[in-house]
N, CA, C and O atoms as a MOPAC input file, in Angstrom:
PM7 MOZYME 1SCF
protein

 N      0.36400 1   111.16100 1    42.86200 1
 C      0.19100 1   109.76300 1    42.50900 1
 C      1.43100 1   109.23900 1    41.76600 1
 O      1.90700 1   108.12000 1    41.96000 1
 N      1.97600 1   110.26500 1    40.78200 1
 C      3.61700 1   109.51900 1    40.24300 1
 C      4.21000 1   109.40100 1    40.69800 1
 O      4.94100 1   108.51800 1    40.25100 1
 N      4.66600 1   109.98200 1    41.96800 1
 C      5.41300 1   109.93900 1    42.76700 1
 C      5.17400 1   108.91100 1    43.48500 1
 O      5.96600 1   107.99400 1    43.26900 1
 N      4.34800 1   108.69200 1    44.29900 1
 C      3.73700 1   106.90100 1    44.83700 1
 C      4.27200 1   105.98300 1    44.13000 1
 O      5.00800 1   105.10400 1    44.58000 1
 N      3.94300 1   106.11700 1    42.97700 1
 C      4.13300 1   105.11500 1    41.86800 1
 C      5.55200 1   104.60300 1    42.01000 1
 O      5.93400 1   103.49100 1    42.37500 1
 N      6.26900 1   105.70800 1    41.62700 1
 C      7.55500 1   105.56800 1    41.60900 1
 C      8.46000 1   105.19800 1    42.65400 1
 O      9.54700 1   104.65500 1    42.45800 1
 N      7.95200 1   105.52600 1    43.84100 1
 C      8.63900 1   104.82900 1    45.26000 1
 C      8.45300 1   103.87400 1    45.18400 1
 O      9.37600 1   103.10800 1    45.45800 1
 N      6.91900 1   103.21900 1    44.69200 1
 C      6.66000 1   101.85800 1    44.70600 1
 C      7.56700 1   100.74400 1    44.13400 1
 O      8.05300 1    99.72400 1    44.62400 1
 N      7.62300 1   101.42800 1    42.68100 1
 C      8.50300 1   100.74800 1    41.85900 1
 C     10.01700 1   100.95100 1    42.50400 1
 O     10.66100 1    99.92400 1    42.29000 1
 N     10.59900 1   101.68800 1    43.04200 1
 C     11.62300 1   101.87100 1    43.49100 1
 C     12.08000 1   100.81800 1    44.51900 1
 O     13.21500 1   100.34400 1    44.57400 1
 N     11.17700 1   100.55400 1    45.22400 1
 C     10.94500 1    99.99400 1    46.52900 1
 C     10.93900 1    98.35800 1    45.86700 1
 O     12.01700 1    97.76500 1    45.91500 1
 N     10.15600 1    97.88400 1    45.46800 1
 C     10.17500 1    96.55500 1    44.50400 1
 C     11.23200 1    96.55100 1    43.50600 1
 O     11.54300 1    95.38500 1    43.26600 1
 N     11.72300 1    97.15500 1    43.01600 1
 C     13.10700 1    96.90000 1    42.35400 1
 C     14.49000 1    96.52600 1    43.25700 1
 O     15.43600 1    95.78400 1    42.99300 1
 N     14.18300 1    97.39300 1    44.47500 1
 C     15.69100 1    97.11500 1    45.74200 1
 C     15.50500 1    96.26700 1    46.11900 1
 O     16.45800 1    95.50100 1    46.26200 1
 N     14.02100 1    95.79100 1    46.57100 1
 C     13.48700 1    94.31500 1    46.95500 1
 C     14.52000 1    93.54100 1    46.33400 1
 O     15.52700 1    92.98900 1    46.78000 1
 N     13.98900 1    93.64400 1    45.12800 1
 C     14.27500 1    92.34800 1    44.23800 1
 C     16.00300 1    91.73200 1    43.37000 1
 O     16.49200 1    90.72300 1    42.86300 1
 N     16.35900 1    93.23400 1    43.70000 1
 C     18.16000 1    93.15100 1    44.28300 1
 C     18.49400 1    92.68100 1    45.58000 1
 O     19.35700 1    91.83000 1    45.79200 1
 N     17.75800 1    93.28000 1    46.50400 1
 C     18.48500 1    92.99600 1    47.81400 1
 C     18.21100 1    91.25900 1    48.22700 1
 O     19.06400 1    90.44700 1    48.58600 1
 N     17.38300 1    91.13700 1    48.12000 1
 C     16.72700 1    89.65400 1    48.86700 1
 C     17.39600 1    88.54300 1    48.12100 1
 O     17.60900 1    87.56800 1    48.84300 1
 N     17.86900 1    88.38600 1    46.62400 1
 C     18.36500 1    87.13600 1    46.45700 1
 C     19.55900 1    87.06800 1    46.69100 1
 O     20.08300 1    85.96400 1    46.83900 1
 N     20.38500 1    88.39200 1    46.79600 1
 C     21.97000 1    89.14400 1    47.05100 1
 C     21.79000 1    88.32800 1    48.76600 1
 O     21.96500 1    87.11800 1    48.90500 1
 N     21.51000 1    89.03600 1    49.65200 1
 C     21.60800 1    88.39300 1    51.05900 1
 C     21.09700 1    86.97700 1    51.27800 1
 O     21.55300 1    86.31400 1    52.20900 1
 N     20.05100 1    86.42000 1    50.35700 1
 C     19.87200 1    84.83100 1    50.79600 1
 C     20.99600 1    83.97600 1    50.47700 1
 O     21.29200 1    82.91300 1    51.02200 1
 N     21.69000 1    84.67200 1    49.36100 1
 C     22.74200 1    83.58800 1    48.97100 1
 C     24.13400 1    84.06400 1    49.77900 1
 O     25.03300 1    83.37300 1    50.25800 1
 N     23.95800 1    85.50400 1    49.74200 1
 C     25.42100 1    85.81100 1    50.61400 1
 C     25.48900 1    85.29700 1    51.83800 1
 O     26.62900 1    84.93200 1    52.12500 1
 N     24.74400 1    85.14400 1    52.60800 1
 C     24.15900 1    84.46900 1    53.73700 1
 C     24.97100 1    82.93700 1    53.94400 1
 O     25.12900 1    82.59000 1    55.11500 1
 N     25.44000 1    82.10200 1    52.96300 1
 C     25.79600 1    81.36900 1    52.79100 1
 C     27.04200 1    81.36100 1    52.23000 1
 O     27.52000 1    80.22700 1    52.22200 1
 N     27.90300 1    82.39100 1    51.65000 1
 C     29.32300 1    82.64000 1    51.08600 1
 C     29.67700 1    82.92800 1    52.08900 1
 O     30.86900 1    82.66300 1    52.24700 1
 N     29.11400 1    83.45900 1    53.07200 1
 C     30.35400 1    83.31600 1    54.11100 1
 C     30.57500 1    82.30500 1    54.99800 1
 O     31.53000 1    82.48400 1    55.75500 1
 N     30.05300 1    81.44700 1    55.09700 1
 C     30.10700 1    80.44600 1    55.53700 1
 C     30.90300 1    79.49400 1    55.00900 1
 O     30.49300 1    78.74900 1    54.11900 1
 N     32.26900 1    79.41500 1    55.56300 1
 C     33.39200 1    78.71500 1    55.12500 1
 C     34.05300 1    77.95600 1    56.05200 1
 O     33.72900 1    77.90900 1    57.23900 1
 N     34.86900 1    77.42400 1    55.61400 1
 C     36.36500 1    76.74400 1    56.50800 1
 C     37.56500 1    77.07500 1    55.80100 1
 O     37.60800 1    76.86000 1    54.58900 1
 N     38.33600 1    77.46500 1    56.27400 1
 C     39.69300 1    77.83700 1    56.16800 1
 C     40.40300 1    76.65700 1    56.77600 1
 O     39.98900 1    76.14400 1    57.81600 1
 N     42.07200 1    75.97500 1    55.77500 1
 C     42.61800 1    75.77000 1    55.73600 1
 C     44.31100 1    76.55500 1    56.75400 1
 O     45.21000 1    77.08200 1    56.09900 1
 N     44.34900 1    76.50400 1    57.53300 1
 C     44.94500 1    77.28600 1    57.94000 1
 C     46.64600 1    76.81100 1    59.07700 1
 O     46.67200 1    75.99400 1    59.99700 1
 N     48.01900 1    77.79500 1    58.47000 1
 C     49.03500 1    77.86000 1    59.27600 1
 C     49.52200 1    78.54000 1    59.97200 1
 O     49.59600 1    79.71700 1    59.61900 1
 N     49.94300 1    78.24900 1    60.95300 1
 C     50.61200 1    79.51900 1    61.89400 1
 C     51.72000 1    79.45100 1    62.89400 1
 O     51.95300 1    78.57100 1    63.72400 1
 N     52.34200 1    80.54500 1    62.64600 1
 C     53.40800 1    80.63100 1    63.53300 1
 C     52.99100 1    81.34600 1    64.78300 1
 O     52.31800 1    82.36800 1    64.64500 1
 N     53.24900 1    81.01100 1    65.76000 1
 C     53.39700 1    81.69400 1    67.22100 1
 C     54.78000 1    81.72600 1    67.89300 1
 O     55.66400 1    80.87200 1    67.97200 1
 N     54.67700 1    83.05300 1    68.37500 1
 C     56.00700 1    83.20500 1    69.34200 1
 C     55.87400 1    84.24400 1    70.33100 1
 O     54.81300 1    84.84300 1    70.15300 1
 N     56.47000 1    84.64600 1    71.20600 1
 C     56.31200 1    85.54300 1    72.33200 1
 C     56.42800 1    87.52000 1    72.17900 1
 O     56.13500 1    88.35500 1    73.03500 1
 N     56.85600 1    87.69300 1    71.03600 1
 C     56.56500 1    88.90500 1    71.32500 1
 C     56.26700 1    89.63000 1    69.41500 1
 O     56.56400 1    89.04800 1    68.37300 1
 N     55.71500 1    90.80100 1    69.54100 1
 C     55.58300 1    91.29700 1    68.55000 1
 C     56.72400 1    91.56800 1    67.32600 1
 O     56.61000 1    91.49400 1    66.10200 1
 N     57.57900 1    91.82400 1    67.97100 1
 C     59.23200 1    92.12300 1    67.45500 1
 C     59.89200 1    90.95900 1    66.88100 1
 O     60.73100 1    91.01700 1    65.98300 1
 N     59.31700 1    89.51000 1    67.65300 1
 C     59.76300 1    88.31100 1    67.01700 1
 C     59.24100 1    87.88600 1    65.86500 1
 O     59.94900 1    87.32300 1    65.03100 1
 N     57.78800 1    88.13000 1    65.65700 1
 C     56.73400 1    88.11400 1    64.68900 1
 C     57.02800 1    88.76500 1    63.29400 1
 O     57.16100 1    88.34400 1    62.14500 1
 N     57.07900 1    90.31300 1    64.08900 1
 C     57.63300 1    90.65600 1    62.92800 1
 C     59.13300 1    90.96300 1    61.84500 1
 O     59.35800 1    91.48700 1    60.75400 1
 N     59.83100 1    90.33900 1    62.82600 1
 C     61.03100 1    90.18000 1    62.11300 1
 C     61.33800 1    88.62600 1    61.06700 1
 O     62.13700 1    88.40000 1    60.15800 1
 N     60.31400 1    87.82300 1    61.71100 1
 C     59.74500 1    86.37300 1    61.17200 1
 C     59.19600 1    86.61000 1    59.94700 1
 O     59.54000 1    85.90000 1    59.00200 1
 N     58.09400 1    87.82400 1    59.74400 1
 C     57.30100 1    88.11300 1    58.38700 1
 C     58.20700 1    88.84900 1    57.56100 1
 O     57.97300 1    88.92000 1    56.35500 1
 N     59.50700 1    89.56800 1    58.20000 1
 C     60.33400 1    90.17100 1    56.98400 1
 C     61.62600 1    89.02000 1    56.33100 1
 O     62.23400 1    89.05400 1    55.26100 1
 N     61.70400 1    88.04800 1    57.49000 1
 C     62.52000 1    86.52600 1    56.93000 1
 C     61.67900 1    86.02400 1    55.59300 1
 O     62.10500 1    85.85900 1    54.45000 1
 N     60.18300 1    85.81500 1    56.17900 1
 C     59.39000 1    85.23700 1    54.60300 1
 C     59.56600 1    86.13900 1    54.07100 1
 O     60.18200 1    85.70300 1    53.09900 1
 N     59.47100 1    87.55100 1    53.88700 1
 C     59.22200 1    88.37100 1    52.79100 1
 C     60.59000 1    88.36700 1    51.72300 1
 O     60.56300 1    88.59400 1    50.51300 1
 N     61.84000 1    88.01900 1    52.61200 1
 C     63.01300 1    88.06400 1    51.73300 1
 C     62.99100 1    86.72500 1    51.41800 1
 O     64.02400 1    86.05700 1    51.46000 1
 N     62.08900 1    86.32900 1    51.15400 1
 C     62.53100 1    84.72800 1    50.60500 1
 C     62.55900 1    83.18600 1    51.61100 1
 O     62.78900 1    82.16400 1    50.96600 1
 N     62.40700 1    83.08200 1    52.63300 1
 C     62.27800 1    81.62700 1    53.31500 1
 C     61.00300 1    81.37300 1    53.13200 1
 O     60.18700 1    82.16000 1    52.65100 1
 N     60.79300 1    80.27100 1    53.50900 1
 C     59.66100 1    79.93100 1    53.26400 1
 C     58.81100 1    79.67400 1    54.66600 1
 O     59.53600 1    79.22800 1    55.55500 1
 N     57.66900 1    79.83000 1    54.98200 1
 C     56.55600 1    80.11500 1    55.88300 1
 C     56.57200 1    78.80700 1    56.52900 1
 O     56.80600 1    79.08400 1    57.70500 1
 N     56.45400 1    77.49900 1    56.43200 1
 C     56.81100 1    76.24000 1    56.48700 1
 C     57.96700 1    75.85500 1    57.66800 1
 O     57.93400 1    75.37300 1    58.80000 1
 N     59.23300 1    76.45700 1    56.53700 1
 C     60.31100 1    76.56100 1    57.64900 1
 C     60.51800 1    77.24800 1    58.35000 1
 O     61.28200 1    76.78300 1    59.19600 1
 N     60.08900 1    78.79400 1    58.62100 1
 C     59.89600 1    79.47200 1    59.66900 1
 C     59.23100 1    78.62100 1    60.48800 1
 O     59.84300 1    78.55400 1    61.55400 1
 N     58.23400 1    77.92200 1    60.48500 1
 C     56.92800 1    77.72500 1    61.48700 1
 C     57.85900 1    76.67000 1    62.23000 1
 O     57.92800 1    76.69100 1    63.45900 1
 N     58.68200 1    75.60900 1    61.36000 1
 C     59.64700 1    74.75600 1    62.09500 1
 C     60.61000 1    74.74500 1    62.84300 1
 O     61.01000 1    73.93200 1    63.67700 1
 N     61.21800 1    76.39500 1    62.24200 1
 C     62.45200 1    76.44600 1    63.08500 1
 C     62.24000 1    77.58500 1    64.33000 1
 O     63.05100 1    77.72600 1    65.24600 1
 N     60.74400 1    78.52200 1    64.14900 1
 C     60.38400 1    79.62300 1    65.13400 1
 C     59.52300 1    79.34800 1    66.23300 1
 O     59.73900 1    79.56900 1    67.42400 1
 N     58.30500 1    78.72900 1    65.57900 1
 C     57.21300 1    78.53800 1    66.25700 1
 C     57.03600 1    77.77500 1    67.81200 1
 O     57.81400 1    76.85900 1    68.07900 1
 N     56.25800 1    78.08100 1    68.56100 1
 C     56.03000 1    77.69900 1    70.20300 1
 C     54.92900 1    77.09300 1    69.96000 1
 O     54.53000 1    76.75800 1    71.07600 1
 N     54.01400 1    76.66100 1    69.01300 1
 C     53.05100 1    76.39300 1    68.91600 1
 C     53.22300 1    74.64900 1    68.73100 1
 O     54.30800 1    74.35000 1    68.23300 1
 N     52.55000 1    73.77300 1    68.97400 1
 C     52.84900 1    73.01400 1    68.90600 1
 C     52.60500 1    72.44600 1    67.22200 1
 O     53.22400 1    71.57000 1    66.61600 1
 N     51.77400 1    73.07800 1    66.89000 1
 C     51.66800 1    72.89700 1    65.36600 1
 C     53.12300 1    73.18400 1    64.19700 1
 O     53.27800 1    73.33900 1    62.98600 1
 N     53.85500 1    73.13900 1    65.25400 1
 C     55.66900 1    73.01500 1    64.45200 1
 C     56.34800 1    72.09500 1    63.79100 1
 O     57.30900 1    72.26100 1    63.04000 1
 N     55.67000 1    70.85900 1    64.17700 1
 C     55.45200 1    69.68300 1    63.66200 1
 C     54.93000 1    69.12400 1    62.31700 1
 O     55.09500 1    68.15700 1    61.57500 1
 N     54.38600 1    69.98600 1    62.38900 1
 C     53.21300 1    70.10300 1    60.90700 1
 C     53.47900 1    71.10300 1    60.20600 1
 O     52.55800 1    71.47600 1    59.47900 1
 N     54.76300 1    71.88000 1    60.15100 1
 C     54.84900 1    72.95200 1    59.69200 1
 C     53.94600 1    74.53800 1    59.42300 1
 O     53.96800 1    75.39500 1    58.54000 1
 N     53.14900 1    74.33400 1    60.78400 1
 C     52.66500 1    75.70300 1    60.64800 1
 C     51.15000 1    75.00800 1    60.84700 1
 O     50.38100 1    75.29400 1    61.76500 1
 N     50.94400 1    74.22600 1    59.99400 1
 C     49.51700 1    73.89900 1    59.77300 1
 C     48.69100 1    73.03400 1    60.68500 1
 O     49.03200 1    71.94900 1    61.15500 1
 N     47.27700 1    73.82500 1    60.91300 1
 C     46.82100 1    73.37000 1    61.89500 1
 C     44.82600 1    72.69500 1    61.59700 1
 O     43.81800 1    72.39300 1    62.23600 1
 N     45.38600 1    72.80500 1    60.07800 1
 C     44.14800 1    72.08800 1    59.36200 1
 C     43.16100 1    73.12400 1    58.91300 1
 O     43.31300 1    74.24700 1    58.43200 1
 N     42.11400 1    72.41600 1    59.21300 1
 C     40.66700 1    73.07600 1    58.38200 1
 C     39.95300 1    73.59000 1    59.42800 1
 O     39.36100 1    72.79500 1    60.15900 1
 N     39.89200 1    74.78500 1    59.64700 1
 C     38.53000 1    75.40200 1    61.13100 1
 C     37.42500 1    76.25100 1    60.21000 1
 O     37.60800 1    77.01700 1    59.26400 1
 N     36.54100 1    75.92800 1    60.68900 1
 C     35.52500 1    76.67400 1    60.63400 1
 C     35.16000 1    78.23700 1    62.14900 1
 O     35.60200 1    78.41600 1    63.28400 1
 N     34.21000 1    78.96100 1    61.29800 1
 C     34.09900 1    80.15500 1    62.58500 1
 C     33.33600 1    79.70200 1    63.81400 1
 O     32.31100 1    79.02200 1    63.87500 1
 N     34.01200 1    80.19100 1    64.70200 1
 C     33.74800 1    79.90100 1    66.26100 1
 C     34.56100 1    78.45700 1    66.82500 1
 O     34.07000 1    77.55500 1    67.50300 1
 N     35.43500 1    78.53100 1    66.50000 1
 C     36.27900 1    77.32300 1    66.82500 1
 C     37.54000 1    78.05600 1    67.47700 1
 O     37.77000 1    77.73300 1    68.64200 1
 N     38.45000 1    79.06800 1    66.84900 1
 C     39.34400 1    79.84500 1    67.52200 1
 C     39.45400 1    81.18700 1    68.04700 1
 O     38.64100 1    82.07900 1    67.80500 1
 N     40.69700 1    81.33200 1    68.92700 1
 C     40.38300 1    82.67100 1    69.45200 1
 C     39.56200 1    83.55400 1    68.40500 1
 O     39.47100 1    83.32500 1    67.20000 1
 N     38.94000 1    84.69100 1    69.16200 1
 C     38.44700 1    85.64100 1    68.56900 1
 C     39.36700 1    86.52400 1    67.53200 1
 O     39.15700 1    86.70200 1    66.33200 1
 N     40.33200 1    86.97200 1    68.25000 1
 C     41.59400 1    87.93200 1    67.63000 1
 C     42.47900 1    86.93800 1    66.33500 1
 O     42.93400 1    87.43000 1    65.30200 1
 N     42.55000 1    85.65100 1    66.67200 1
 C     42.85200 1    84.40600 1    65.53000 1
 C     41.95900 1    84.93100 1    64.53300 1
 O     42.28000 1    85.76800 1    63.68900 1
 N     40.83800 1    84.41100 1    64.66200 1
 C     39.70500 1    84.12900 1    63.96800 1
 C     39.46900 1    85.31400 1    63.43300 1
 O     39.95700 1    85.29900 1    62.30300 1
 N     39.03500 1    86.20500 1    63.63000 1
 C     38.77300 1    87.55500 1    62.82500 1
 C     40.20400 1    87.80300 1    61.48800 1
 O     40.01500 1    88.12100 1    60.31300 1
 N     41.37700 1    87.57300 1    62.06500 1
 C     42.33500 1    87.87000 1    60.91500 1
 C     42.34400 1    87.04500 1    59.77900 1
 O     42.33400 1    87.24600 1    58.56500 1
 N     42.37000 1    85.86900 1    60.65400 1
 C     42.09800 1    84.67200 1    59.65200 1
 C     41.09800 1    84.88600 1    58.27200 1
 O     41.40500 1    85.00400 1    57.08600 1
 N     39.72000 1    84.88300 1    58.98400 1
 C     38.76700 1    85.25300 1    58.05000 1
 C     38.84500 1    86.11600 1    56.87800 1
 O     38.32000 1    86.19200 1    55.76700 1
 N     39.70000 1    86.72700 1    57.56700 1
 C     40.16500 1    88.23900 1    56.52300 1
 C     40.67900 1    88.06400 1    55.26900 1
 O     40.31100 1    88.65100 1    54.25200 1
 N     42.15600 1    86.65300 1    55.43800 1
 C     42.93700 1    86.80100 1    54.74400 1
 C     42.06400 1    86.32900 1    53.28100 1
 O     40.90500 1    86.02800 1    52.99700 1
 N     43.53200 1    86.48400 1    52.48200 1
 C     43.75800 1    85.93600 1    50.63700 1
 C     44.56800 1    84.51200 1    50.85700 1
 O     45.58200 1    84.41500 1    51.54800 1
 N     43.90900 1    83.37000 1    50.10900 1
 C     45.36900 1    82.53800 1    49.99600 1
 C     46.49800 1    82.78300 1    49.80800 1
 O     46.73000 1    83.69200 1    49.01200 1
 N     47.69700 1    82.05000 1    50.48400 1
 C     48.83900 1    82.24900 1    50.53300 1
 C     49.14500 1    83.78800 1    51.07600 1
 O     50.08700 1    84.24900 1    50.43200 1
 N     48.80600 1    84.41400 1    51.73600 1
 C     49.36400 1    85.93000 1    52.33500 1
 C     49.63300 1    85.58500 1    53.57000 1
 O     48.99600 1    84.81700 1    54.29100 1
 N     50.60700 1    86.17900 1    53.80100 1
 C     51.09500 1    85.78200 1    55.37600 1
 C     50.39500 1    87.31600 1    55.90800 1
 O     50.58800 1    88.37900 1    55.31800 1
 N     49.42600 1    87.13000 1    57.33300 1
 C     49.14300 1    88.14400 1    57.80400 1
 C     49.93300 1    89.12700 1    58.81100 1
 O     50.94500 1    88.61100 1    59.28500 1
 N     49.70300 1    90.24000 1    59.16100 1
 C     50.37100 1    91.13300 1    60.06700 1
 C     50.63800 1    90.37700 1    61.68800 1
 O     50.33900 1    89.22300 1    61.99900 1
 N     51.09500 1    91.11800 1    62.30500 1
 C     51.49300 1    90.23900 1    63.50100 1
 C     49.81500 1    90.06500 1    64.26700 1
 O     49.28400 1    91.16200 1    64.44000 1
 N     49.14600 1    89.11400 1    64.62600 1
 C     47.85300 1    88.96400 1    65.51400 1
 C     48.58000 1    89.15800 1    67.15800 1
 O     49.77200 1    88.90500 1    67.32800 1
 N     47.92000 1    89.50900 1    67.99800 1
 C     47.87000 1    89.29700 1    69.45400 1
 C     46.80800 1    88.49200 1    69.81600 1
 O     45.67500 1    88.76900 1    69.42400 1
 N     46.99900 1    87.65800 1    70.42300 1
 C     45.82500 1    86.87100 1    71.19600 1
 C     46.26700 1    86.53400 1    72.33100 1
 O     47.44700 1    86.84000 1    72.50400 1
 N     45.53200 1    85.78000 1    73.55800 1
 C     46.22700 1    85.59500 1    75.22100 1
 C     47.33700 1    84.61700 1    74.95300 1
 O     48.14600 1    84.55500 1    75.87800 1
 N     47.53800 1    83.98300 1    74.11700 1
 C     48.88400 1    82.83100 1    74.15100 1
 C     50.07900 1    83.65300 1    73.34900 1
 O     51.10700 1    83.00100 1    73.16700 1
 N     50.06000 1    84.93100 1    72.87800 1
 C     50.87600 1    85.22700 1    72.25800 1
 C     51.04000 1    85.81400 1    71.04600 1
 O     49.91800 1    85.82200 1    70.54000 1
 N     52.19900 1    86.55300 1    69.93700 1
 C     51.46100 1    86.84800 1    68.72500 1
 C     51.70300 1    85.62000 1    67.21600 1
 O     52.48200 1    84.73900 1    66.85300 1
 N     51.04800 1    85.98800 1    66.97300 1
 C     50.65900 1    85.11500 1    65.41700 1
 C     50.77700 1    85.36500 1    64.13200 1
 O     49.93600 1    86.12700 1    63.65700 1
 N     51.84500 1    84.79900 1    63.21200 1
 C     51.68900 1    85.28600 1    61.89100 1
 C     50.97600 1    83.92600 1    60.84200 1
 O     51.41600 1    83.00600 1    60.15200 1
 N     49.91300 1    84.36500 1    61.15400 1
 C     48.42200 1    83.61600 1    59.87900 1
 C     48.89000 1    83.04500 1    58.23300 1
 O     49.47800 1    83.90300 1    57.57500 1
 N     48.73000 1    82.02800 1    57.71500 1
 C     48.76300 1    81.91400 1    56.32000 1
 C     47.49500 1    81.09100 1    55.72200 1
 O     47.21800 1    80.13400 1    56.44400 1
 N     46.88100 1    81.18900 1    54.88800 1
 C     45.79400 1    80.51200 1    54.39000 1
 C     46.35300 1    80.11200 1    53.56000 1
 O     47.07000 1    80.74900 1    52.78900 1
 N     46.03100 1    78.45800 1    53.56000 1
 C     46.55300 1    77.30600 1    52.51500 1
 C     45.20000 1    77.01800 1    51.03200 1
 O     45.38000 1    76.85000 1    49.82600 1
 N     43.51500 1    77.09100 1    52.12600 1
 C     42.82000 1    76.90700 1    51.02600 1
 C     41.43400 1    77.61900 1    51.64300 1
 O     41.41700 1    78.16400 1    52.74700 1
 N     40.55200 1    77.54800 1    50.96800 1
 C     38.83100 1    77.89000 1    51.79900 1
 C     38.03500 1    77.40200 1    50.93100 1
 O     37.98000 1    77.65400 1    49.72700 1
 N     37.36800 1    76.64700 1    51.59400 1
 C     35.94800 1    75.96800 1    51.30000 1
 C     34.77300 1    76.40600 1    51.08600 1
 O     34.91300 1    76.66700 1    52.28100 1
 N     33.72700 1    76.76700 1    50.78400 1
 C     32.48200 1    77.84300 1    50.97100 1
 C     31.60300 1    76.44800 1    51.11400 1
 O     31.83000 1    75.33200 1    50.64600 1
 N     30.56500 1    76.90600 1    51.89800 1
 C     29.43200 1    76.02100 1    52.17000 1
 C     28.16300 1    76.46500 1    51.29400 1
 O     26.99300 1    76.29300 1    51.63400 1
 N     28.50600 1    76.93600 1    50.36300 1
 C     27.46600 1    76.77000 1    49.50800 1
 C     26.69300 1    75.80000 1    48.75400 1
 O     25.50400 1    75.87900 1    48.44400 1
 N     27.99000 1    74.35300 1    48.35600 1
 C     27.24800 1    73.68300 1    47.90000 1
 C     27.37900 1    72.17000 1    49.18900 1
 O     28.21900 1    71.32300 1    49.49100 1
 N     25.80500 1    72.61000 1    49.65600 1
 C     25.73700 1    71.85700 1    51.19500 1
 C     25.87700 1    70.41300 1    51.22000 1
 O     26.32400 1    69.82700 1    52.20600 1
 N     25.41600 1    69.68100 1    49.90500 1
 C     25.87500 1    68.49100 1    50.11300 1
 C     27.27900 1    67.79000 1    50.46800 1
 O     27.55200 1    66.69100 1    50.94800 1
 N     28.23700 1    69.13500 1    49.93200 1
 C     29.55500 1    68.35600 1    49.93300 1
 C     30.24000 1    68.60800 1    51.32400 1
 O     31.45200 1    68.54600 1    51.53600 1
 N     29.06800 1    68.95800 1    52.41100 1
 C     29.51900 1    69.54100 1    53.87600 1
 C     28.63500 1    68.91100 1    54.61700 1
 O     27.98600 1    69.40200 1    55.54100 1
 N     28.59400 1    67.73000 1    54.19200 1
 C     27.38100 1    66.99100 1    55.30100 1
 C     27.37200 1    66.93900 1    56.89400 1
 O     26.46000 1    66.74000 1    57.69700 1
 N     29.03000 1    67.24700 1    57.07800 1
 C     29.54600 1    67.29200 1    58.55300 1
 C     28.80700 1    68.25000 1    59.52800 1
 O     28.47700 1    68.06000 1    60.69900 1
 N     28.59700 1    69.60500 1    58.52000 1
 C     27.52800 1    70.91600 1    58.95900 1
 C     26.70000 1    70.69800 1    59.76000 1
 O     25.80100 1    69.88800 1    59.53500 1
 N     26.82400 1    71.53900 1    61.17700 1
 C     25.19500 1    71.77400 1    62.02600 1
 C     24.43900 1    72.84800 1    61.34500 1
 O     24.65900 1    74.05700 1    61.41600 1
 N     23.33200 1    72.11400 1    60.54100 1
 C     22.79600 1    73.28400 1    60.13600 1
 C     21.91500 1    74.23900 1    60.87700 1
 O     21.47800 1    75.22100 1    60.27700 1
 N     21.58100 1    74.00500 1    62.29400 1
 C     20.89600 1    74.77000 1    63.11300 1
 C     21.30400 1    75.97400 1    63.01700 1
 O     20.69400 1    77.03600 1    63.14100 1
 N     22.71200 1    75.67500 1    62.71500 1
 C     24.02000 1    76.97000 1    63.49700 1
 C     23.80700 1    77.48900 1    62.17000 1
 O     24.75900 1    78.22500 1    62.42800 1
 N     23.43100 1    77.86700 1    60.82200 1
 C     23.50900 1    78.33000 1    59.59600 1
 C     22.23900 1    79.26100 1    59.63700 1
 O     21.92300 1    79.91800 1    58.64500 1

């Protein structure tokens, strides 16, 4: 019977960690990213582009003076996306990053990609995301 007891209580204690942890995490990930990028044709170009920023240029002017993307114009930046809007192989790195880190070289079918996050939004507090399908949440 202590033993019952004690699973019980065991069992209602993880409950009561786990369930308000995932209702709300459920919703931290649910973001938009701010996001820039450079594209160009091969891996070798990419990454000789991320060791230019690393010695000092700036990500901006790379994207102006490297990039195939048409977002060259804008210096890299290609606004605010939310998930399921870009490639898959985009989108997964993206998600990944820290503000301001320029990411590793991406491959996707148009080519490779070096990622920068400018800002991220969380949809937690839903009023200020009225734009939201909330079906999709």
């Amino acid at each position: 019977m202590k033993i019952i007891v004690s699973l019980l209580c065991w069992l209602l204690t993880a409950f009561c960690v786990w369930f308000p942890f995932a209702y709300f995490h459920s919703d931290m990930d649910k973001k938009e990213v701010r996001i820039s990028n450079i594209l160009v044709d091969t891996e070798e170009e990419a990454l000789e582009i991320k060791q230019l920023i690393a010695d000092g240029k700036s990500f901006e002017e790379m994207a102006q003076e490297r990039s195939t993307c048409e977002s060259r114009e804008q210096k890299g930046d290609i606004g605010y996306n939310e998930r399921g809007r870009l490639l898959p192989e985009f989108e997964k790195a993206a998600f990944k990053l820290k503000k301001r880190v320029v990411s590793d070289p991406v491959q996707t079918e148009v080519g490779w990609h070096l990622i920068k996050i400018y800002d991220i939004k969380y949809y937690s507090d839903r009023e200020n995301f009225e734009h939201i399908n909330y079906k999709n949440l």
